[in-house]
N, C-alpha and C positions, 0 to 999 in steps of 0.2 A: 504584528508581534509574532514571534517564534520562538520556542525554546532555546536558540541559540545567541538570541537576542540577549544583550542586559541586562533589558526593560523587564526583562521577566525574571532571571533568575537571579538577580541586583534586587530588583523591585518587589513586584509582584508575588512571586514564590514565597518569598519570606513572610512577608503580608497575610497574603492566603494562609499558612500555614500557621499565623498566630490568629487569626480569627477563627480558624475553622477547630482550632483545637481548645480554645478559646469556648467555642459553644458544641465540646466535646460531650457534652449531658443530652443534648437533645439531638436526634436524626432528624429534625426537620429543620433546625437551627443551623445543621452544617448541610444541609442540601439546598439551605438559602442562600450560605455564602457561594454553594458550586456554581448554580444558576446565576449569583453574581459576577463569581469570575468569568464564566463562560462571556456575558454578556460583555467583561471588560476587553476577554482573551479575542473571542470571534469576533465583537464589534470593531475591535483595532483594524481589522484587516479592512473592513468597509461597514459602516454603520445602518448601511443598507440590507446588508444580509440578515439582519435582525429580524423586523419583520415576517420574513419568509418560515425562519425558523421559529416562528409564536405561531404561524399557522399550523404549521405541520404538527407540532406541538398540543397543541388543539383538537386539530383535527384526527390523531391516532388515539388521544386519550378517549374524546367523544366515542370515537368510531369502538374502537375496544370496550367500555362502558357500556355500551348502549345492545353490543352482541355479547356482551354478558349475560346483560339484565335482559334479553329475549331469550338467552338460550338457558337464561333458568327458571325461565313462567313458562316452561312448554311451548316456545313458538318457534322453532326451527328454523320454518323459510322466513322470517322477520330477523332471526339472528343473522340469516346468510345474508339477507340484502343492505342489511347494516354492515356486513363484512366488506362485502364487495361494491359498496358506496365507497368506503371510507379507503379499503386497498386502491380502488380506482383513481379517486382525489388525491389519495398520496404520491402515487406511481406518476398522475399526471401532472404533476407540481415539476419533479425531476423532466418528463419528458416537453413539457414547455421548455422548461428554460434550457436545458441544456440539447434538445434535438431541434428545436425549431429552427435555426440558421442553414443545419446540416438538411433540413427536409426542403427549405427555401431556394439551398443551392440548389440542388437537384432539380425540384421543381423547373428552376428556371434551367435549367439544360434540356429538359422536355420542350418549354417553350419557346426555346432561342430558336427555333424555327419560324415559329409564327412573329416575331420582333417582338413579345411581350415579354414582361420580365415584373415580378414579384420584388419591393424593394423592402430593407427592413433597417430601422433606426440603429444605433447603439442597442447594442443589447445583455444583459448584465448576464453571467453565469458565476453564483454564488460559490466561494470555495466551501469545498467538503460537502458541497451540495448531497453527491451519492452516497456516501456515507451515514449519512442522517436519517438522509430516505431511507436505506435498504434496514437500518436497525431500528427506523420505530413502523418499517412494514411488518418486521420479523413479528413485532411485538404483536401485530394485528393478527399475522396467520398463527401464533403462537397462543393468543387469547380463542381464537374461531375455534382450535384444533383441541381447545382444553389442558393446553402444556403449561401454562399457567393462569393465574387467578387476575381478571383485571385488575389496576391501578386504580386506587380510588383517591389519593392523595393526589394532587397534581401537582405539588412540591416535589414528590419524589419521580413522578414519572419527568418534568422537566427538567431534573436534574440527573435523571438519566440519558434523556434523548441529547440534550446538550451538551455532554460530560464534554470539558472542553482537553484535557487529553489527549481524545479519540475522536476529536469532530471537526477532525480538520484533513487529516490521514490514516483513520483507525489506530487502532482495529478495530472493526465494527465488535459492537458488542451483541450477546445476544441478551433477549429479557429475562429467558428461565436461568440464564448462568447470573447475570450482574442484579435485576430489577432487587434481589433477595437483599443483598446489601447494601442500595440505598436506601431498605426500610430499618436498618438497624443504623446506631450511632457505631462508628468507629475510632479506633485510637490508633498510636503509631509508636512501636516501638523502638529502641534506640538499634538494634538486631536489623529490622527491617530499612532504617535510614540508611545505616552503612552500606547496605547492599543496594540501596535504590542511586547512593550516589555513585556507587563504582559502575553499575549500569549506567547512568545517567554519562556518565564523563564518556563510558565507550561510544555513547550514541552520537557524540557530538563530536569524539575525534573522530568517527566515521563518516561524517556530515559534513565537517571545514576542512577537517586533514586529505581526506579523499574522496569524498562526494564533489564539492565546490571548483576543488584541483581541475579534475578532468573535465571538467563542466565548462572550464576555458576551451581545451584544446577542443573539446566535443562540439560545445557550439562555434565555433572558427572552423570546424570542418563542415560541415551542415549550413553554414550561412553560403559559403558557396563547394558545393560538392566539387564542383569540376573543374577547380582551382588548385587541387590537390591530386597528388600522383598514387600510385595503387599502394605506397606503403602507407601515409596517409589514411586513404580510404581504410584500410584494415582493421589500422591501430583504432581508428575513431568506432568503429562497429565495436569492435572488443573493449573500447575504453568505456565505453557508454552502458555495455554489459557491467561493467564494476561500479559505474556511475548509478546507476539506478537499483541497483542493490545497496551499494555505502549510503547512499540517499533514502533511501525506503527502509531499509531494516535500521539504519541509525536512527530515524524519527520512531522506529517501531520501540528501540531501546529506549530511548527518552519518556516515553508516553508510556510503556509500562515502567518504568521509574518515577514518573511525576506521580502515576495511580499509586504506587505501592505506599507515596509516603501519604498520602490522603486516605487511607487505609483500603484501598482496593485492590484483588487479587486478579489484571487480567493476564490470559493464556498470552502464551508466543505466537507470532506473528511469522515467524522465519524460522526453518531448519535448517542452516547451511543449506541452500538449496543449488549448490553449483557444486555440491560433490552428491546429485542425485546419480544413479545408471539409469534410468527412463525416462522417460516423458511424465506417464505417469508418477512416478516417483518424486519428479520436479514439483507437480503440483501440490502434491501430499506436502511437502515446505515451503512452496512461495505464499506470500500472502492466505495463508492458511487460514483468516478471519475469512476470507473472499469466497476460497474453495470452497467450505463449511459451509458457507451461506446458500453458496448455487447447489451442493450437493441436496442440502436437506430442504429446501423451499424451490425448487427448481427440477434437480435432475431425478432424483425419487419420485416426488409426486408425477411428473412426466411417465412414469413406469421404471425409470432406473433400468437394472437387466434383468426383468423381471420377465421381460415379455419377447425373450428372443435374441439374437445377436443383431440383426437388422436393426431390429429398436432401438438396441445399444446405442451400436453404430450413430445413430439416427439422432437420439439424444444427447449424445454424446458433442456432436456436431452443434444442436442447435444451444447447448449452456455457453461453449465458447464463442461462439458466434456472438451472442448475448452478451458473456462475458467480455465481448471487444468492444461493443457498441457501449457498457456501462463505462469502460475506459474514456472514451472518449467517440463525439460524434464526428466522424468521418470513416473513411473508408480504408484507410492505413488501420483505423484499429479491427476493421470487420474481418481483413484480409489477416492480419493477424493474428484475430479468434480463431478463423476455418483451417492456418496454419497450423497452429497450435491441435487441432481437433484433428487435421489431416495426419500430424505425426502419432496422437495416440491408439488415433485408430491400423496406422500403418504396423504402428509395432506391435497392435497385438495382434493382425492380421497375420504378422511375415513371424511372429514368435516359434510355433512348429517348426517352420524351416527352419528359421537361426539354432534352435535347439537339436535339430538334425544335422546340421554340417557340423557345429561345434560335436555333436557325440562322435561325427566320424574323424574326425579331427583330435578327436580324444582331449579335448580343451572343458575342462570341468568348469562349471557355473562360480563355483567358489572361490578360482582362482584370482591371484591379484593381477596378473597383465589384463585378463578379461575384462574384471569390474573397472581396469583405470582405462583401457578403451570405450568400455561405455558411458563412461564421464564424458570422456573426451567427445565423445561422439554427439552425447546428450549437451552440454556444454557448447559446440559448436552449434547444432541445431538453434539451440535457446536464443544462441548470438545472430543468428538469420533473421530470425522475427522480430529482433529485438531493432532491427533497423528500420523496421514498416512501422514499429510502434514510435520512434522516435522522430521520422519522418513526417514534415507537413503536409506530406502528398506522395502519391503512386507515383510521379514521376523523379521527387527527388531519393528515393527508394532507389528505385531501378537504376539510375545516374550513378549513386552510390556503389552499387553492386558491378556496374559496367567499368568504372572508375578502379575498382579494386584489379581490376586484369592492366592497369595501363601504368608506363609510366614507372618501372619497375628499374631499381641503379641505385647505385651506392650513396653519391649524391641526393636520391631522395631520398633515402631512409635515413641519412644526415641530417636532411636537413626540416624531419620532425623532429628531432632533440635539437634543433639548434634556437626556436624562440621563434622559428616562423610560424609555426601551428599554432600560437598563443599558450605556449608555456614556455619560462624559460629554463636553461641546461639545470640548474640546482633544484627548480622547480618540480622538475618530473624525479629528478632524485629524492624529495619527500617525500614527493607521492607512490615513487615505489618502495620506500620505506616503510609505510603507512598501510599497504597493502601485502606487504610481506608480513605484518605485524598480523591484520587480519587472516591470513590465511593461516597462519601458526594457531589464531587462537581458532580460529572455524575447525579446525583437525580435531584439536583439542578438546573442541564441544561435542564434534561428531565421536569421540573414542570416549566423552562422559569423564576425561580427565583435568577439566580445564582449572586454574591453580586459583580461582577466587578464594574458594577457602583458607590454602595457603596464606595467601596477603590477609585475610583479613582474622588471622591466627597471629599477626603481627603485633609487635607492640606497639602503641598509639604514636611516638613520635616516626617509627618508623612507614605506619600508614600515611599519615599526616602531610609525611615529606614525598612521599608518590604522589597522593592527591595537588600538593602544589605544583608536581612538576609538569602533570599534566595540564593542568591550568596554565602552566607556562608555556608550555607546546602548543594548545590551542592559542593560546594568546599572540605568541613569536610565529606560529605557521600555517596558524587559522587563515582562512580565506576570507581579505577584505575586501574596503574599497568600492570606489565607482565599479570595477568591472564586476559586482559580488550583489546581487540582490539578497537581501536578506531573506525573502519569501523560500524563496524556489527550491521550499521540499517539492518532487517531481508529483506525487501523489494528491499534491494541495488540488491541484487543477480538476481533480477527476470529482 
């Protein structure tokens, strides 16, 4: 099941939202129904992943509990090794299952010398696995650290860890911002729905309308790289840059719209992050749950820049690096993190200079050709990496990249708009409809002018009749069909 699915906003949604408001008197009564739904929402996708998630569940509430109740009888070292029991068995739940394959391949690359080789069954890696993990760790180093008070309820901490929302693709939550209101009941008002539905409908034309779209042509490039000539090559690099944004920030829009009308307040997840000028800058809006999370549990307590530029540097290196491997296990994402890590450190390294030529140059920082070359600039970078992340492997990368220099003629750049790339001529004319539409409102957001209020200063039949017609757009242009998994928000996997 997915938000885009029916089954849930036909079904489900409506359901949920009459029982939960239904047992609006009591916060323990509507954290029974969340844990319910979680159980309906996650279980759908494999009734296996259940289990895993009542452990962790368990095992962060104990773990938390238990370095409480030492660290408030005066016992210290008994709180920490309660801590870092309980951090260990979480962290190590995530690294079974989802590094064990990646450590086995390797392994046997070591031994393919010797003829021996390490074999491993099927092996399950639960969706939103990281996810789960990294926010009921938070919860653990946040209880260690004293930023909040353990969970003594286990109704509300399981319907926190589980919020099924955010536990599939975040945004991760943290425990000192959300744990607060699932100890209180919530209500919903009619202010808050209107707004949760106009988000809700962005998320999902950003999702069928042009996430799904490109998702044909993207993987028909990628299933054979070297089938395809260098205009091909290109477009598929930069289509997959839109793909994985329209995909990632459109589930991010759905899930804080499902939250708002359950009466939950969570932050953004995306700042327009393709009209960043840095590296840095990019970070500060992608996945902004993610950054926070490695900032304050990871790159701080490492020493942050506390302790020198080398450190920095150093640091700096080792969150992304991390941050690639939490992506996913293989080495397209490692090389991806050190990419990522290599460009921020490059640009503050070469900052001085750039800010010396530009003064001799008489090119003012403020200016607009400046900041839209360094879009441009940052934008192009972002789209380099973005093909190691997308890639199964180092080698179909590199094909990729070598593939883009060949093959160059009028003919081929025909004949991607003509239906051989897996989309057809009207097809990519949605799709660039779709994406003109977003970049008008991304401007928009970014300049803090964007017209929601407008629309919803409207009078009810004239809202009404928007809201149907975007229901008819995703309906009439939505991405179906055998060629169309319903799963495959891009984030589900990590």
């Amino acid at each position: 099941m997915t938000f885009t699915a029916f089954v849930f906003w036909g079904v489900m949604l409506p359901v949920l939202l009459l029982l939960y408001h239904v047992c609006a008197r009591r916060a323990w009564a509507q954290n029974l129904v969340l844990i319910a739904a979680a159980c309906v929402f996650y279980g759908s996708l494999d009734p296996k992943f259940l289990p895993l998630l009542g452990v962790c569940i368990l095992l962060t509430w104990a773990g938390g509990g238990l370095t409480a109740h030492c660290g408030s009888i005066g016992r210290p070292r008994a709180a920490k090794a309660c801590f870092v029991t309980a951090l260990v068995l979480n962290i190590g739940i995530l690294a079974v299952f989802k590094y064990t394959p990646f450590i086995l391949q390797n392994l046997n690359l070591i031994l393919a010398p010797s003829g021996r080789t390490v074999t491993l069954s099927a092996w399950l890696l639960p969706v939103g696995l990281s996810f789960y993990i990294f926010q009921s760790s938070s919860y653990l180093i946040d209880v260690y650290r004293g930023d909040v008070s353990a969970e003594k309820n286990i109704l509300t901490y399981a319907a926190f860890v589980s919020f099924f929302p955010s536990i599939v693709s975040g945004p991760i939550l943290k425990s000192r911002d959300m744990l607060p209101a699932f100890r209180e009941r919530r209500t919903l008002s009619y202010d808050v729905f209107r707004r949760a539905l106009v988000r809700f409908l962005y998320g999902a034309f950003l999702k069928m309308i042009v996430a799904d779209r490109l998702a044909l042509f993207v993987n028909a490039v990628y299933a054979d790289v070297r089938g395809f000539a260098g205009p091909a090559a290109v477009l598929a690099a930069f289509a997959y840059t839109l793909q994985i944004y329209t995909d990632f920030s459109g589930y991010s829009h759905m899930s804080i719209a499902v939250a708002a009308v359950l009466g939950f307040r969570v932050r953004e997840n995306f700042r327009q992050p393709y009209l960043a000028d840095s590296i840095a800058d990019f970070w500060r809006r992608w996945h902004i749950s993610l950054t926070d999370w490695f900032r304050d549990y990871l790159y701080i307590p490492l020493g942050g820049n506390r302790k020198g530029t080398a450190r920095k540097y150093l640091n700096t290196a080792l969150v992304f690096i991390v941050s690639g491997l939490w992506h996913g296990a293989a080495w397209t994402f490692v090389v991806w993190g050190a990419l990522h890590a290599a460009f921020q450190i490059a640009e503050a390294v070469t900052r001085p200079v750039r800010e010396r030529i530009c003064a001799a140059l008489h090119v003012h920082a403020g200016t607009a050709g400046r900041k839209a070359l360094r879009r441009v600039v940052v934008f192009v970078l972002v789209t380099a990496a973005w093909v190691l992340f997308r890639s199964p492997d180092l080698r179909t990368a590199g094909a990729l990249f070598a593939q883009m220099f060949r093959g160059w003629s009028v003919s081929a750049i025909a004949a991607v708009f003509s239906g051989q790339a897996g989309l057809a001529p009207y097809e990519w004319v949605v799709c660039a409809a779709g994406i003109v539409l977003m970049i008008v409102i991304s401007v928009r957001r970014e300049r803090g002018t964007l017209g929601t209020e407008l629309f919803l200063r409207q009078r009810f039949p004239v809202r009404a009749a928007a809201v149907l017609a975007v229901f008819g757009v995703l309906l009439v242009w939505g991405v179906y069909g055998p060629a169309f998994a319903a799963s495959s928000f891009i984030y589900a996997g990590f």
